[in-house]
LUMNU-435846 format. One record per residue (C-alpha): residue number from 1; x, y, z; chain. Coordinates in pm, 1 decimal. Layout:
N
<node><resi>NUM</resi><x>X</x><y>Y</y><z>Z</z><chain>A</chain></node>
...
This chain:
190
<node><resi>1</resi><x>0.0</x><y>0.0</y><z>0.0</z><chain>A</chain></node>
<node><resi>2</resi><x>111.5</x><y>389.8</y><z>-102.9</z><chain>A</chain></node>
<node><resi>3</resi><x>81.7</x><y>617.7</y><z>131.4</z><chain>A</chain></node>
<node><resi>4</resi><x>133.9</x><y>961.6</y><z>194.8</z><chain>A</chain></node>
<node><resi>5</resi><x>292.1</x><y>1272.4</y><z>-83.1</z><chain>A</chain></node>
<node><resi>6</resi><x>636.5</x><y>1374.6</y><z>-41.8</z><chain>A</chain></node>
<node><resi>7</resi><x>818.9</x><y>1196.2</y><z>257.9</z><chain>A</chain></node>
<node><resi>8</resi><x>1146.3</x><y>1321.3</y><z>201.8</z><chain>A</chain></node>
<node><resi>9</resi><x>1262.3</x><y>1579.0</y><z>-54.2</z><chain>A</chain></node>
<node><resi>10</resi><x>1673.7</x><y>1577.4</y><z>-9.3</z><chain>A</chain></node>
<node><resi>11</resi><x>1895.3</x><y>1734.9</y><z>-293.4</z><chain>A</chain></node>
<node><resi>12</resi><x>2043.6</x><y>1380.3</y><z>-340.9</z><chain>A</chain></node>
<node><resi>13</resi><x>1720.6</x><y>1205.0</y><z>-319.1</z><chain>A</chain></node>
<node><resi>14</resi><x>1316.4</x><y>1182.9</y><z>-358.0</z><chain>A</chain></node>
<node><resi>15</resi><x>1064.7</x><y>1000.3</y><z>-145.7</z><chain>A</chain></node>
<node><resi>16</resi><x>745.7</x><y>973.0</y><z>-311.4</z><chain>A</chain></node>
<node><resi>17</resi><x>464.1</x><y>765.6</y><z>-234.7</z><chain>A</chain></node>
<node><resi>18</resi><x>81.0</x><y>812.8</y><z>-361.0</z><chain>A</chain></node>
<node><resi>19</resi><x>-169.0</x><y>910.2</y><z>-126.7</z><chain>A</chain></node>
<node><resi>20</resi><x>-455.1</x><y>734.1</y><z>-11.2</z><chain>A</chain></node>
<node><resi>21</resi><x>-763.8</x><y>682.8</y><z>-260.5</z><chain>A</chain></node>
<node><resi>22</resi><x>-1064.8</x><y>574.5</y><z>-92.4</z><chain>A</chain></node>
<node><resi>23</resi><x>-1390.2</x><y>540.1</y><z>-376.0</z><chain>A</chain></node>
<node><resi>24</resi><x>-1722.2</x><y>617.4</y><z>-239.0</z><chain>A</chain></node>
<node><resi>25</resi><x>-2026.5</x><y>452.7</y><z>-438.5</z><chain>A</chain></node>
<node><resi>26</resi><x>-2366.4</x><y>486.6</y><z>-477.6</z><chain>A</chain></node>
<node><resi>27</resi><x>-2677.9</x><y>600.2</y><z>-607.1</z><chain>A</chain></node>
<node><resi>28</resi><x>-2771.8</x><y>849.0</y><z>-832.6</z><chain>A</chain></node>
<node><resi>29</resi><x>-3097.9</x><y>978.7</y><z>-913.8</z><chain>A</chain></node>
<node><resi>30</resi><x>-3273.2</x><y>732.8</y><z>-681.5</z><chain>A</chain></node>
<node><resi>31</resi><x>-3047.0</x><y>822.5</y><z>-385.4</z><chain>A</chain></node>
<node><resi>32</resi><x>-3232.0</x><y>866.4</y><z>-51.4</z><chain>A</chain></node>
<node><resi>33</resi><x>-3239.1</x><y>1212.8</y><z>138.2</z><chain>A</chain></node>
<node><resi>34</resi><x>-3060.6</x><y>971.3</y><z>436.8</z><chain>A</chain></node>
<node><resi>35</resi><x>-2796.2</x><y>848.7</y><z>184.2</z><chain>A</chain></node>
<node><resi>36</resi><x>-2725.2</x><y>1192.6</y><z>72.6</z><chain>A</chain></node>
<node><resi>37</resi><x>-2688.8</x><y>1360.1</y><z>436.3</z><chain>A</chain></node>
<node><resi>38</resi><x>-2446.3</x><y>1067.5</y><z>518.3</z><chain>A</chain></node>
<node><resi>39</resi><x>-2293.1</x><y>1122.8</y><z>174.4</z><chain>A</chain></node>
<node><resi>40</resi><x>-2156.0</x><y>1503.4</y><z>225.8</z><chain>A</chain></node>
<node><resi>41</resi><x>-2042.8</x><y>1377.0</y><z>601.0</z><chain>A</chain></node>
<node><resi>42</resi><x>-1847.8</x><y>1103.8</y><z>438.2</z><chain>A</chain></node>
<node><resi>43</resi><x>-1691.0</x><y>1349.2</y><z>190.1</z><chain>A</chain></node>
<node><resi>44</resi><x>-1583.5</x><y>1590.7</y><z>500.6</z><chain>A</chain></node>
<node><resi>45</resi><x>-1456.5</x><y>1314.2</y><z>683.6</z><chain>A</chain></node>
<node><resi>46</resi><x>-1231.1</x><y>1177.8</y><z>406.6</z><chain>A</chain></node>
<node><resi>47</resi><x>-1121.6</x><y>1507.2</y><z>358.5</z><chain>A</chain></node>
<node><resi>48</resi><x>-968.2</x><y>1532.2</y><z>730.7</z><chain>A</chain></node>
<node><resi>49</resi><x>-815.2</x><y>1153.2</y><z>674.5</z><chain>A</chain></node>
<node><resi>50</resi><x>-620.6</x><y>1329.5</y><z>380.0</z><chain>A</chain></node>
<node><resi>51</resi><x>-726.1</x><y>1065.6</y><z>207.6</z><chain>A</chain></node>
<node><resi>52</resi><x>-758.6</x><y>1160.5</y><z>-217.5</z><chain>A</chain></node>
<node><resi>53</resi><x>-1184.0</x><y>1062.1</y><z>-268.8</z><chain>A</chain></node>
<node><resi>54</resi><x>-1258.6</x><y>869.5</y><z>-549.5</z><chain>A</chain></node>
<node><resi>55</resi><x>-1673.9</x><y>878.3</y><z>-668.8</z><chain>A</chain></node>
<node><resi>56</resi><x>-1834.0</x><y>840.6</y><z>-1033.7</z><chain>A</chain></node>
<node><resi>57</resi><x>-1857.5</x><y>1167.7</y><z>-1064.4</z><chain>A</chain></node>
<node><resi>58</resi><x>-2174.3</x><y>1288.3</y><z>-1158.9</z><chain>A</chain></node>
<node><resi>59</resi><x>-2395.3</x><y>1561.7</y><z>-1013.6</z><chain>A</chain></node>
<node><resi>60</resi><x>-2658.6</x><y>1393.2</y><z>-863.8</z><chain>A</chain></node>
<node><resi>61</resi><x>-2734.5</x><y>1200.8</y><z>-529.9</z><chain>A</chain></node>
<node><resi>62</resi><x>-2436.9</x><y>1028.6</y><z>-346.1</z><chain>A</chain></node>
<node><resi>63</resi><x>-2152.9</x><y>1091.0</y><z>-607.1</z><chain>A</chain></node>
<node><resi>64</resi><x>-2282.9</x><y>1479.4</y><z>-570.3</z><chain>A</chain></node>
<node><resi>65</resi><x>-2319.4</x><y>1500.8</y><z>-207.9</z><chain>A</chain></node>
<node><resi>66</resi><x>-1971.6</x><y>1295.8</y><z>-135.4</z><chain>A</chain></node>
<node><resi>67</resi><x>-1770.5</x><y>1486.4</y><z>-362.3</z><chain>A</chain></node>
<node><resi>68</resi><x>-1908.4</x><y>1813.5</y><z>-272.5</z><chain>A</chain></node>
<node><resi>69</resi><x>-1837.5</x><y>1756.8</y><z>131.5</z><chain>A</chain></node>
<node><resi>70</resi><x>-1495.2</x><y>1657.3</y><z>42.0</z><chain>A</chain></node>
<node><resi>71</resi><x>-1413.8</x><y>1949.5</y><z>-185.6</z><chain>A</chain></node>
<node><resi>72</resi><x>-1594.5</x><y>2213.5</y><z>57.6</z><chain>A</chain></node>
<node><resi>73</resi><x>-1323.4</x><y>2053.0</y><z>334.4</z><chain>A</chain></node>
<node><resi>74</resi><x>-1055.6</x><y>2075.6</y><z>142.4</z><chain>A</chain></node>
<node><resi>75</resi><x>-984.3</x><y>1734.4</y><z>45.5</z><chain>A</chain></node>
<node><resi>76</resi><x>-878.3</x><y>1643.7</y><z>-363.2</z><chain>A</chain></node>
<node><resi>77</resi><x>-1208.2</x><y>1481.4</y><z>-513.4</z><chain>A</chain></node>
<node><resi>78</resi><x>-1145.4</x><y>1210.6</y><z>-872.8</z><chain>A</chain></node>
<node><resi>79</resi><x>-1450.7</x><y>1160.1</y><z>-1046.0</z><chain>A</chain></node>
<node><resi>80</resi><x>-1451.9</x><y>899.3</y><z>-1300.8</z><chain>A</chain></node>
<node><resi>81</resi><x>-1720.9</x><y>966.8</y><z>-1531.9</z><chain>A</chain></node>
<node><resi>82</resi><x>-1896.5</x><y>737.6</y><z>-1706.6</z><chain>A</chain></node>
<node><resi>83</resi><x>-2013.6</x><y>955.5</y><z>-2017.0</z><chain>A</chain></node>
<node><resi>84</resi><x>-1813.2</x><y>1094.9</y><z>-2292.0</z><chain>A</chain></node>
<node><resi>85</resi><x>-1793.6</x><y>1407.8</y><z>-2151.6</z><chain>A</chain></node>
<node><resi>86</resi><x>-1746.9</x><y>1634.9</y><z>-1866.1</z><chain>A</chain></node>
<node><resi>87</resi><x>-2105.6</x><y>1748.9</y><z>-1899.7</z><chain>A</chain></node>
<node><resi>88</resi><x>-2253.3</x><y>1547.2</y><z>-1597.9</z><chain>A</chain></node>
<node><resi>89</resi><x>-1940.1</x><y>1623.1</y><z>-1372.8</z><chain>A</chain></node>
<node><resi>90</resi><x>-2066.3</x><y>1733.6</y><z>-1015.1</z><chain>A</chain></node>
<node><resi>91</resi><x>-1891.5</x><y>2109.9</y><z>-902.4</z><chain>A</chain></node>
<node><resi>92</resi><x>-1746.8</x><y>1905.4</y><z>-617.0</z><chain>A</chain></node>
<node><resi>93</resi><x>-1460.9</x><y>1762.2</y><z>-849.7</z><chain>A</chain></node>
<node><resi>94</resi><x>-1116.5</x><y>1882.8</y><z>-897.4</z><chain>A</chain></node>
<node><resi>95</resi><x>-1001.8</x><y>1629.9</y><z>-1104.4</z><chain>A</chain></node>
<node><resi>96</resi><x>-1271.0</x><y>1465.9</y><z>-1379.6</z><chain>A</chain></node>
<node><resi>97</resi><x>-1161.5</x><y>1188.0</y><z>-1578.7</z><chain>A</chain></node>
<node><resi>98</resi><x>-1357.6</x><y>1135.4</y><z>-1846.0</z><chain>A</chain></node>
<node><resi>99</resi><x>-1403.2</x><y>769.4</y><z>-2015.6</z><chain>A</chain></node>
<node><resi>100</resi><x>-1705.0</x><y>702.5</y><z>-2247.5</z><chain>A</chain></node>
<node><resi>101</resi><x>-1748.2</x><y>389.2</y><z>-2100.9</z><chain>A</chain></node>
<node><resi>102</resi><x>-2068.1</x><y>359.1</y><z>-1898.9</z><chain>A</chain></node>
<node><resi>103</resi><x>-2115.6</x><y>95.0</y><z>-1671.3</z><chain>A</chain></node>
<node><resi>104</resi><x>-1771.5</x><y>-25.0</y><z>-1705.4</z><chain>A</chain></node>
<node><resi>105</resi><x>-1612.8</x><y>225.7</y><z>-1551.9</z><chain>A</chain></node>
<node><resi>106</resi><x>-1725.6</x><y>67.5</y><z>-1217.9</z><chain>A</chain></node>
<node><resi>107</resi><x>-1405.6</x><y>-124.5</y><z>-1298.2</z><chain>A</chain></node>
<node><resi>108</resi><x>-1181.3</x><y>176.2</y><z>-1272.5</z><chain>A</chain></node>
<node><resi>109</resi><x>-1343.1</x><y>283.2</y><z>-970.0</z><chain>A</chain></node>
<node><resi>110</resi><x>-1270.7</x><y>-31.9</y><z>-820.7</z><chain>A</chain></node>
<node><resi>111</resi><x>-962.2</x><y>-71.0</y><z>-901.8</z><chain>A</chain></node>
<node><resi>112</resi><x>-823.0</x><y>252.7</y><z>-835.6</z><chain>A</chain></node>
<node><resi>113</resi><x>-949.5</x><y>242.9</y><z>-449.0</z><chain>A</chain></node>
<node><resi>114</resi><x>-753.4</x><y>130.6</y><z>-173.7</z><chain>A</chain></node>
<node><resi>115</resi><x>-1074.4</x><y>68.2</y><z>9.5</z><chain>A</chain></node>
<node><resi>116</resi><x>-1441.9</x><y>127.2</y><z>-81.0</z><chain>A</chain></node>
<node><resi>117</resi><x>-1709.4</x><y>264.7</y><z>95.5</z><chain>A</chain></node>
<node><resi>118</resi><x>-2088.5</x><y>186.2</y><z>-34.0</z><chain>A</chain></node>
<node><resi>119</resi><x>-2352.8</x><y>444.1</y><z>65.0</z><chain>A</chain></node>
<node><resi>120</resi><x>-2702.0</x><y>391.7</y><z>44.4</z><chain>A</chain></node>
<node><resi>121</resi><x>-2931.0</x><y>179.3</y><z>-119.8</z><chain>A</chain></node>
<node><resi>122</resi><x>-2759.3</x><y>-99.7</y><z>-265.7</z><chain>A</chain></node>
<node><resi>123</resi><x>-2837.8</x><y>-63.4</y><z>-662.6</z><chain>A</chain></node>
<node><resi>124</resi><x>-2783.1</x><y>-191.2</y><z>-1019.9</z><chain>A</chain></node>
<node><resi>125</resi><x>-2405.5</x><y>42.0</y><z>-1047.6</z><chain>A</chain></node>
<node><resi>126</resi><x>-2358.5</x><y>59.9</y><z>-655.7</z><chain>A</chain></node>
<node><resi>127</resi><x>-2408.3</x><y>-356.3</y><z>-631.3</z><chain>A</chain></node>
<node><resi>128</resi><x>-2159.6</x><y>-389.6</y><z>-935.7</z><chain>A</chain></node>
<node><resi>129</resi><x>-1875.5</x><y>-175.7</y><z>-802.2</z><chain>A</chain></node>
<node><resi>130</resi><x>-1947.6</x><y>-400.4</y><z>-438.4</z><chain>A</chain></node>
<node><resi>131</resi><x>-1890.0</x><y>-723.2</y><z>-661.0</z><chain>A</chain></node>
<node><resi>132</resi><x>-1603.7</x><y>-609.5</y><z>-858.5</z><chain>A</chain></node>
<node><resi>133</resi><x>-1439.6</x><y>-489.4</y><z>-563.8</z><chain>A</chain></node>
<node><resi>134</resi><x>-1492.6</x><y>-794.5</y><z>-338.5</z><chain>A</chain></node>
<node><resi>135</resi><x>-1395.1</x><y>-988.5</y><z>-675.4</z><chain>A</chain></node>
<node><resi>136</resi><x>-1028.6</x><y>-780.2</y><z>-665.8</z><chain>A</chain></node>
<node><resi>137</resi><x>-1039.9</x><y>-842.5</y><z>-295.2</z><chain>A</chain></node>
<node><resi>138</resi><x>-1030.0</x><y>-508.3</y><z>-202.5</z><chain>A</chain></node>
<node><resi>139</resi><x>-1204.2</x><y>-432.9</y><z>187.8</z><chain>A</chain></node>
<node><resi>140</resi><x>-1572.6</x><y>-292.3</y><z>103.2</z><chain>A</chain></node>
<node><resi>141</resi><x>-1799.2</x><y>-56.7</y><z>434.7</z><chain>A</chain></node>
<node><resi>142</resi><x>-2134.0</x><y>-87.0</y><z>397.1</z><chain>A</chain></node>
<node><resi>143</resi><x>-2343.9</x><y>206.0</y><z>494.2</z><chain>A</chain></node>
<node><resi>144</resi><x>-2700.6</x><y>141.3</y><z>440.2</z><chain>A</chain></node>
<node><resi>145</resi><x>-3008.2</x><y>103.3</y><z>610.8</z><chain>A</chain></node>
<node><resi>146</resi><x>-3103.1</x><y>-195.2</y><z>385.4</z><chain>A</chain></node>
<node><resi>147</resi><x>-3195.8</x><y>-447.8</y><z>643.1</z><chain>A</chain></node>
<node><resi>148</resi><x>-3218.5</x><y>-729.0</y><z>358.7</z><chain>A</chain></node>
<node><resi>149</resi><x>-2892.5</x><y>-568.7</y><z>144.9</z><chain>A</chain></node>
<node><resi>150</resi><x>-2691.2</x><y>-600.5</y><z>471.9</z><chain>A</chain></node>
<node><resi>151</resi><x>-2775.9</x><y>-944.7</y><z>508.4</z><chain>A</chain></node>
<node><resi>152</resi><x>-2733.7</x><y>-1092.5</y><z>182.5</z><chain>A</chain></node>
<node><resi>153</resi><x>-2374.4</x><y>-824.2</y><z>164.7</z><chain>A</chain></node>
<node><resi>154</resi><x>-2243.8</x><y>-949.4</y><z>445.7</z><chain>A</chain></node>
<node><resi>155</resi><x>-2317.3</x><y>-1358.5</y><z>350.6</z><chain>A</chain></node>
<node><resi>156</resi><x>-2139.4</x><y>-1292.6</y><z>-33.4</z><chain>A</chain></node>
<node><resi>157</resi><x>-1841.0</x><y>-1103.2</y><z>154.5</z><chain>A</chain></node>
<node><resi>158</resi><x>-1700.7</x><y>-1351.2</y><z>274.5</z><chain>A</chain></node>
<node><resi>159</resi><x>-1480.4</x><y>-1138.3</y><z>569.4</z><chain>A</chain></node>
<node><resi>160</resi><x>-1422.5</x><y>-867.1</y><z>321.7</z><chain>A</chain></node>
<node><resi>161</resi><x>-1755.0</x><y>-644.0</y><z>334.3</z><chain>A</chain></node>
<node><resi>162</resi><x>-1824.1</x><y>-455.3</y><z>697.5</z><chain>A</chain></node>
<node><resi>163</resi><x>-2075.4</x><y>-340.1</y><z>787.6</z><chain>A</chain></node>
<node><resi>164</resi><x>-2124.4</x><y>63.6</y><z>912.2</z><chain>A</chain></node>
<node><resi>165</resi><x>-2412.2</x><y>239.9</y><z>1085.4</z><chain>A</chain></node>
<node><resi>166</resi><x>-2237.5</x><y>629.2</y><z>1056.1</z><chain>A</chain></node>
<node><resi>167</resi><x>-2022.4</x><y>833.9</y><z>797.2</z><chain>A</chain></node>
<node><resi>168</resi><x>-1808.6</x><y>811.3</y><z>1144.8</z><chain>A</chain></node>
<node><resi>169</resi><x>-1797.4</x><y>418.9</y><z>1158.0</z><chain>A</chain></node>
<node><resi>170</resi><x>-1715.2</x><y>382.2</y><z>781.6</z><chain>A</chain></node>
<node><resi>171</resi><x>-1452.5</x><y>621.3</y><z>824.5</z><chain>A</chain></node>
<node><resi>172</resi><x>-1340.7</x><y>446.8</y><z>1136.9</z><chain>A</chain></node>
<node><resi>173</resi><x>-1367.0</x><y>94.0</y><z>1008.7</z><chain>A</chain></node>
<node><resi>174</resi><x>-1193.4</x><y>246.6</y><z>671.0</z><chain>A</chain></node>
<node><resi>175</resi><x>-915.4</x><y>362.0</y><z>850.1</z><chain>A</chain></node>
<node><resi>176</resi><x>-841.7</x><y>30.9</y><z>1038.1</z><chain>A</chain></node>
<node><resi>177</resi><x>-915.9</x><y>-222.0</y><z>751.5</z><chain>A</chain></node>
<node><resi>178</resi><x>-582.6</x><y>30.6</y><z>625.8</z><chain>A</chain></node>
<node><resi>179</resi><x>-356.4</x><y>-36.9</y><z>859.5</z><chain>A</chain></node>
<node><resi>180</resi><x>-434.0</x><y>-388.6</y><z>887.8</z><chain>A</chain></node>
<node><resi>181</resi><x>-347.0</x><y>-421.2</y><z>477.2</z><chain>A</chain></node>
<node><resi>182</resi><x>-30.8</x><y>-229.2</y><z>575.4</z><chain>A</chain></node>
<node><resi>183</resi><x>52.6</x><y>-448.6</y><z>854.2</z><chain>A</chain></node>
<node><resi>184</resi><x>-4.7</x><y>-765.4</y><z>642.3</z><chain>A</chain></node>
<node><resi>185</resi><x>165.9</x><y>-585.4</y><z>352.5</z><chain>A</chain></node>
<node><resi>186</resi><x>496.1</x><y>-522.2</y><z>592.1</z><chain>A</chain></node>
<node><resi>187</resi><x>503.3</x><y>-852.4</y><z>753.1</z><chain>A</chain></node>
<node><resi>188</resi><x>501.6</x><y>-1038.6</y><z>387.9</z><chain>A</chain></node>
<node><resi>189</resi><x>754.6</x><y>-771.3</y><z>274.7</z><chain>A</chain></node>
<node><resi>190</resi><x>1004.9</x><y>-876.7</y><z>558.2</z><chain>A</chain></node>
């Protein structure tokens, strides 16, 4: 796992390592007012992790309201769009990266998350992007009220999908599914 910017900036040498990218999916236009509150609060608090947020982009419902909290905190906010344009691109974004691809660039959100955080109701996109990623074996917070989505989440994760019940938690649970990849990711290393 990359972490941090610039560790060490020496005239003989360069320490560079990527920050953080957490991705934040969910819904769009059918995202709940509850989904959207938590949403913004997630965006804030990934902000204050300096953690980079990663979100699909688009200006409507969670991938709106996550990358807009974010931005307004300060934090750098991806959005991978799914359209061949910038049109669709939330105000929250700094950085908007464009693909043309539709669905499939779940994929790329996936993949380019160190962990993921799902917010809301568990959709067509949102339900994708929780497969790929427990497919790449990547950690995956649930934050839903979905009674029935936690269950049947929880019994596909296998160990790799958690479960949240505040922006706080996921942030919290985030943070230590992290450092337990780092630890692993050290003691292999040694």
């Amino acid at each position: 796992m990359y972490r941090a910017l610039v560790l060490s900036a020496h005239a003989d040498s360069l320490i560079v390592m990527r920050r953080t990218v957490i991705g934040v999916m969910g819904s769009g236009e059918n995202a709940s007012p509850q989904a959207i509150t938590w949403a913004r609060q997630l965006g804030a608090l990934i902000a204050a992790e300096n953690w980079v947020l990663l979100s699909g982009g688009r200006n409507v419902g969670v991938m709106n309201a996550v990358s807009i909290g974010a931005n307004q905190a300060g934090g750098l906010v991806i959005g991978v769009l799914h359209t061949p344009d910038a049109a669709e691109a939330s105000d929250g974004i700094d950085v908007a990266i464009v693909t043309g691809m539709g669905s499939a660039r779940n994929n790329i959100n996936v993949l380019s998350s160190d962990a993921v955080i799902a917010c809301g109701n568990a959709e067509g996109g949102t339900l994708s992007e929780i497969a790929l990623a427990l497919k790449a074996k990547k950690s995956v917070v649930l934050l839903t009220e979905d009674a029935e989505a936690r269950q049947f989440l929880q019994r596909i994760g296998r160990g790799m999908l958690h479960i949240a019940n505040s922006p706080e938690e996921a942030v919290a649970l985030t943070r230590q599914l992290l450092e337990d990849t780092e630890d692993t990711e050290d003691t292999v290393q040694r």
